[in-house]
N, C-alpha and C positions, 0 to 999 in steps of 0.2 A: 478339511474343516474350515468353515470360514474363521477370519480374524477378530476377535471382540474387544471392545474396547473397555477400558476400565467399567464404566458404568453400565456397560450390557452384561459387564461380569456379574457384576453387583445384582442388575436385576435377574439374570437367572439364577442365581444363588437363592436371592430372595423369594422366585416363587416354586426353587426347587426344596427349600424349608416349608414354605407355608403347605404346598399339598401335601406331603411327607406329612409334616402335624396334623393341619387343619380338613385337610381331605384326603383324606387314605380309602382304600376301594372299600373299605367298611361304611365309610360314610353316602358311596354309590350305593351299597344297599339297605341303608337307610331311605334313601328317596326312594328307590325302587317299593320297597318294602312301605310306604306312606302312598302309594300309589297315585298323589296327584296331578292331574293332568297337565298340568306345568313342568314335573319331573323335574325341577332342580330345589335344592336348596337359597333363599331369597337373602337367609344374610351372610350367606357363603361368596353369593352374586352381589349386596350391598359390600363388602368387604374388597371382594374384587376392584371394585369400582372408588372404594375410599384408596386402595396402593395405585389406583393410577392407571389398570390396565387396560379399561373399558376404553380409555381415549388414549392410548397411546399411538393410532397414527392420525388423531384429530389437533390441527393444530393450538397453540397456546391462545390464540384471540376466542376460539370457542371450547375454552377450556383443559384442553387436551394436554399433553406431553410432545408432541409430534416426534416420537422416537423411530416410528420407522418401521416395517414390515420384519423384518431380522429379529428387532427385539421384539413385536409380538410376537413373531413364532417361536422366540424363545419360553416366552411364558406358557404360549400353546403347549407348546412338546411339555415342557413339567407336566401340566396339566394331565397331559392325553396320558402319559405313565401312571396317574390313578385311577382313570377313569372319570374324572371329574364332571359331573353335568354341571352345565351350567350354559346360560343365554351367548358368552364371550363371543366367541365365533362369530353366529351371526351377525350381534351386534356389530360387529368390526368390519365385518362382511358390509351390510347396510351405509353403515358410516361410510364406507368408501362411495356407496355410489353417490352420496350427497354430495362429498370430496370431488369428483368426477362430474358429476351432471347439475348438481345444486344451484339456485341462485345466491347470490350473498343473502337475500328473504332467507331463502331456507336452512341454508346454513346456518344463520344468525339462531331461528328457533330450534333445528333438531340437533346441532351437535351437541353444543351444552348438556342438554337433557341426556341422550347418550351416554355422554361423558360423564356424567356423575349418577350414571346408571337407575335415572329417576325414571326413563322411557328405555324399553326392549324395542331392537325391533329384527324385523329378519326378510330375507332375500324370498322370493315365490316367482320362478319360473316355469320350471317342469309343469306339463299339461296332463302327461302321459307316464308310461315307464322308462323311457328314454329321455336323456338331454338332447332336446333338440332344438336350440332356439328359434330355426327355419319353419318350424311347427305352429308356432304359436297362434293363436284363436283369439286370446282373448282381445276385446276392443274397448274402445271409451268413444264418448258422444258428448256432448253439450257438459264434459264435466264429469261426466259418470263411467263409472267401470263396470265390465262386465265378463263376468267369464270363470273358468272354475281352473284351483292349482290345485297341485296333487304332490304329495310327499314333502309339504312345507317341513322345513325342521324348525324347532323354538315355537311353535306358531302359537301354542296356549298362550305363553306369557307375555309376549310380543304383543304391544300395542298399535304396533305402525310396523307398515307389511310395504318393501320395497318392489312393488309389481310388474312384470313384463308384459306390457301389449304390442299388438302389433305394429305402433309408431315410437315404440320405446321402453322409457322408466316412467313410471307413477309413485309419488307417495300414496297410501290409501292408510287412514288410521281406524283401526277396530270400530265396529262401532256398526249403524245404519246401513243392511246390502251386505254386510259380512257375515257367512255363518262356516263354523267348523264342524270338519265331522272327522273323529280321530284315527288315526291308523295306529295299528297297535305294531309295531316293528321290533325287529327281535331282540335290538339292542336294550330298548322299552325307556326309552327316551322321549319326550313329544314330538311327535310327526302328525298332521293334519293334511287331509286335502279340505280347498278351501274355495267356499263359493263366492262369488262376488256382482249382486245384483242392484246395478245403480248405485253403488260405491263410490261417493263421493271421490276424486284421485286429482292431482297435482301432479304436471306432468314436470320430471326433470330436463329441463331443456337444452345444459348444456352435454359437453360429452360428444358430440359428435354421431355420425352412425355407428360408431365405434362402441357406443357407451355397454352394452350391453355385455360385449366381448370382454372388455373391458376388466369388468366388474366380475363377469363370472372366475375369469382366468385369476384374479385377486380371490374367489372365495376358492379353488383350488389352491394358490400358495397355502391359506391359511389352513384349510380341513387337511393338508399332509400334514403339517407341522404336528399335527393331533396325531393323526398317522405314525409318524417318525416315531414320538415318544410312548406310541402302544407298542410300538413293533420293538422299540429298546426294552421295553418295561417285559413283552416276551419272553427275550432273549435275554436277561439277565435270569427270572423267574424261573428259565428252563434248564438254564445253566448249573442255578442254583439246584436245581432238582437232581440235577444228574450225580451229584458231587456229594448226595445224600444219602440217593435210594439204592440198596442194596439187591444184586438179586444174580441168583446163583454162589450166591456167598462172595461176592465183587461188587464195587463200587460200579454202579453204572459207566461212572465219567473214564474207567480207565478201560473202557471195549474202544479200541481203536474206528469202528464203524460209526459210531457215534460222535466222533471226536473229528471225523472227516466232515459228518450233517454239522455238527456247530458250527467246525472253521467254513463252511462253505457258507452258510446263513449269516456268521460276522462278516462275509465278507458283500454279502447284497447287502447288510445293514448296514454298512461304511458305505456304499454307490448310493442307496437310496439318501444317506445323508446329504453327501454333494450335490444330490439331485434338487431335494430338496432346499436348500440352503442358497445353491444359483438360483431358483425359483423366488426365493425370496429377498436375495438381493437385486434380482433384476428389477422389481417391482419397485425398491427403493431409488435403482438408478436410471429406471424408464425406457433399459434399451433391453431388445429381444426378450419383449412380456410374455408374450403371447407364445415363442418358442420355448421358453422355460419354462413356463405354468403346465404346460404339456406334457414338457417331458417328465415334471416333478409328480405329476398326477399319476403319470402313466405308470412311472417307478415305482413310485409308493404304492398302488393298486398291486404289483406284480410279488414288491418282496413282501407286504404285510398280508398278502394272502399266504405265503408263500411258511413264512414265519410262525403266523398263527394257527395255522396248520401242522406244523410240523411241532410249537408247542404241545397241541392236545395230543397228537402221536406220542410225542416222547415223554407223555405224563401214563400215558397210556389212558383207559377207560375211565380213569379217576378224572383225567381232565378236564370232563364235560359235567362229571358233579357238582351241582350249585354250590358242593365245599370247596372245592378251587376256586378262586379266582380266574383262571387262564382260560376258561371257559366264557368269560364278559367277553375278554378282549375278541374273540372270534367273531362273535357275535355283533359287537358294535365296528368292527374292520367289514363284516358284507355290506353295512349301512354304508360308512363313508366309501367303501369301495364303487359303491352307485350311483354314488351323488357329485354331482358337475362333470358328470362322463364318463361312463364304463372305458374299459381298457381299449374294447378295441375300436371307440367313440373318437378317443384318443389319439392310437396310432393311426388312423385314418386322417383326424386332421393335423397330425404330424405333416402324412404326405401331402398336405393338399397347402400347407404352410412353407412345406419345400419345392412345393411348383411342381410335384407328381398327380 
């Protein structure tokens, strides 16, 4: 486990209090259940945003915390343990590539806003059903954007949509040339694909030809972190189950076949942490990004399939009942499992990042 410092203590304390109170997966189906196509709660997301989290790797000149990738995932993982919706992610996702390819102009107007979570905004790459950034179609002309994303996440509430053409990054803000049409996805979160005709766009110029990789391998650290703490929130959940439900006049937790599945699932849930955790410190220290975002993606894809699966098993039938809880988490783990690179997206550019 990584080492945390007094006040990364402090902050994951602190937002492993507030979801516990203030969002507990009750309050996931509160939004669900209000079915608007924003799909988060707004002063759940103002709140987020007054403790600080929304700019925590935006530096202090444009408001931020500049605390560091680590301790957003720390807040992440709280999060992901309730289910929480909400814009975070993206946003932090977006912020980076401002961080990365911004000018001082841009930076100057989008972090602030960001950071005091007065502007949403979120990442739109994918063309297709595949991540493939070698794919990409869309273009820009005299200024204008063009072209259509598909499986935006955030994308209702998001005002400014960080774009991918084929010479790079675009800001493009809602508005004129933007239109949404929603996909309904199982975790029932906002997903949009998303058209874009003559879309005003502002192209991020710094960054390199890197910028894109970049960026993406950053919204990997961050949607495991969410990961980690579904696939904790699991395996506490299932544990607890086992240690309760009676059958054959036996505690479940004391069939030894059963007690081999846990120990062997705490023991991917401890790899996938590490995995995890080097993903997100490399991010802070800038060396072997792109090897760690990989392999954290690629883990986490392997055990929280692996987990939330073996959850509803060992809930048995009941577990897919909208009365369970343990039933979300499934559901929302095929999402993030799809998103910034299927597994074997993944190990493919594992090899191709170790020179096979």
């Amino acid at each position: 486990m990584a080492v945390l410092s007094e006040e990364q203590e402090m902050l994951r304390n602190m937002a492993r209090d507030w979801a516990t109170k203030e969002s507990p997966v009750s309050e996931f189906r509160k939004v669900r259940a209000a079915g608007q196509p924003q799909a988060y709660n707004a002063d759940a997301y103002a709140a987020m945003a007054e403790m600080g989290w929304v700019g925590i790797i935006i530096p202090e000149a444009h408001g931020g915390s500049d605390f560091g990738f680590l301790s957003a995932g720390l807040v992440i993982e709280e999060l992901g343990k309730t289910l929480t919706a909400s814009p975070l992610v993206a946003t932090i996702i977006a912020a980076s590539a401002i961080l990365l390819g911004g000018s001082d102009a841009q930076k100057a107007k989008w972090l602030p806003r960001l950071a005091s979570g007065e502007t949403v905004a979120t990442l739109a790459v994918d063309e297709g059903a595949h991540c493939d950034p070698s794919a990409i179609e869309t273009s820009v002309s005299g200024g204008k954007l063009t072209g259509k994303k598909a499986f935006v996440h955030e994308a209702h509430g998001a005002s400014l949509f960080v774009v991918a053409a084929k010479d790079g990054l675009y800001l493009v803000e809602k508005g004129d040339g933007v239109s949404l049409t929603t996909r309904k996805l199982t975790d029932q979160r906002s997903h949009a694909d998303i058209q874009f005709a003559g879309a005003a766009a502002e192209k991020l110029e710094g960054g390199g030809d890197s910028l894109l990789g970049d960026v993406l391998d950053r919204a990997r650290v961050l949607s495991v972190a969410e990961m980690l703490g579904m696939a904790q929130a699991v395996f506490d959940t299932t544990l607890d189950y086992l240690k309760q439900r009676v059958q054959f006049n036996q505690v479940l937790a004391t069939f030894q076949a059963l007690q081999h599945r846990m120990a062997d699932l705490f023991a991917d849930l401890t790899q996938m942490r590490s995995a995890v955790e080097a993903g997100l410190q490399a991010v802070d220290s800038g060396f072997g990004v792109a090897r760690a975002a990989t392999i954290a993606k690629a883990e986490a894809n392997r055990v929280l399939h692996a987990i939330s699966n073996q959850g509803i098993q060992l809930h048995g039938g009941i577990g897919m009942t909208d009365e369970f809880n343990v039933g979300f988490y499934l559901k929302r783990a095929r999402v993030l499992e799809a998103s910034w690179g299927s597994s074997s997206y993944l190990r493919d550019r594992f090899a191709r990042l170790s020179g096979y």
